[in-house]
C-alpha positions as CSV (number, residue, x, y, z in Angstrom):
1,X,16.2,-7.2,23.6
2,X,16.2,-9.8,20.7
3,X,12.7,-9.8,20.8
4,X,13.0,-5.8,19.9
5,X,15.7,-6.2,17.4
6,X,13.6,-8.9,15.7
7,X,10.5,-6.9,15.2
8,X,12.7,-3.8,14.2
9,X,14.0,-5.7,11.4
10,X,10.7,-6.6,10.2
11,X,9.0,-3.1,10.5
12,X,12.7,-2.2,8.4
13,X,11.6,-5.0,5.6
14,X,7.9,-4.0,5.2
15,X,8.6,0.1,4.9
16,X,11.6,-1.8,1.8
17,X,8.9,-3.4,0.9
18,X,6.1,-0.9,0.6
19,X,8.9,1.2,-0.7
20,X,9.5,-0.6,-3.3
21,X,5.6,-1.7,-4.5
22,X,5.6,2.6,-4.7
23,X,7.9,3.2,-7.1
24,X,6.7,0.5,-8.9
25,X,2.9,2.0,-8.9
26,X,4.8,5.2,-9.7
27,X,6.6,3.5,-13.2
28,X,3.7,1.2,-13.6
29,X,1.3,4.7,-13.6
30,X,3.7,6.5,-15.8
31,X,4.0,3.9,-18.4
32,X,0.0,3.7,-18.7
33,X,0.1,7.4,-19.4
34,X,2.9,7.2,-21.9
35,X,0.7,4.6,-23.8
36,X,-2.2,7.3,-24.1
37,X,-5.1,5.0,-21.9
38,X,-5.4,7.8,-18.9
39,X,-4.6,11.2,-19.2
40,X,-3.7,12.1,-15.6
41,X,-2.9,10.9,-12.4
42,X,-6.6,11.7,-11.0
43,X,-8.0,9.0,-13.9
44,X,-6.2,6.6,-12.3
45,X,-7.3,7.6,-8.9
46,X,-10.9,7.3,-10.4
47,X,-10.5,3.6,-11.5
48,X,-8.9,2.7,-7.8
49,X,-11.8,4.7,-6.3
50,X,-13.8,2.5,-8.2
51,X,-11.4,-0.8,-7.2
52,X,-12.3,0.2,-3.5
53,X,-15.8,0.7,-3.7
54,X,-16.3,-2.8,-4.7
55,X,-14.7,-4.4,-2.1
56,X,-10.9,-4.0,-2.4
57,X,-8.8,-3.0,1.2
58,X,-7.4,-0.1,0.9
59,X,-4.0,0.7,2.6
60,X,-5.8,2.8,5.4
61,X,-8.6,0.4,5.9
62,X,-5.6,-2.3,6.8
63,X,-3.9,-0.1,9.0
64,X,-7.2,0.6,10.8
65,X,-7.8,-3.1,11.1
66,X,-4.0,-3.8,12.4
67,X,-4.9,-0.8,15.2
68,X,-7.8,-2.5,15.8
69,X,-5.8,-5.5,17.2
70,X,-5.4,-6.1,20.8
71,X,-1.7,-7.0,21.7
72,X,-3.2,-9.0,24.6
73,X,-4.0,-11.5,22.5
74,X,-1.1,-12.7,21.1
C-alpha cells in the first residue's frame, strides 16, 4: 500500500509540476506578445512547430515513449 501511496504522490508532484511550467508558457507567451515580436498565439505555435521538426521531444512524443515501456522490466 506504501508502494501505491508513494507513486500517487509522485504522479501528484509531476501534474504541480507541469502545472506550473503552463502557466509559466502561458505568462512567458503573453509577455512576448506584449513586447510586439509575435502577433498571435499560432506564431508561436509556428516557431515550436519548427523547434520539433528539428529534433526537439514533444510532450506527446514522451508520453508515447513512457507507454512504450514494459513494466516487466523494472
Amino acid at each position: 500500500m506504501d508502494d501505491v501511496l508513494d507513486i500517487l504522490i509522485d504522479i501528484r508532484d509531476i501534474l504541480n509540476n507541469v502545472n506550473h511550467n503552463i502557466i509559466s508558457l502561458q505568462d512567458d507567451v503573453n509577455r512576448i506578445r506584449g513586447n510586439g515580436l509575435y502577433d498571435s498565439i499560432s506564431d508561436i505555435g509556428e516557431k515550436m512547430d519548427a523547434l520539433t521538426s528539428s529534433g526537439l521531444y514533444t510532450l506527446l512524443d514522451v508520453c508515447s515513449k513512457l507507454d512504450s515501456i514494459d513494466s516487466n522490466t523494472f
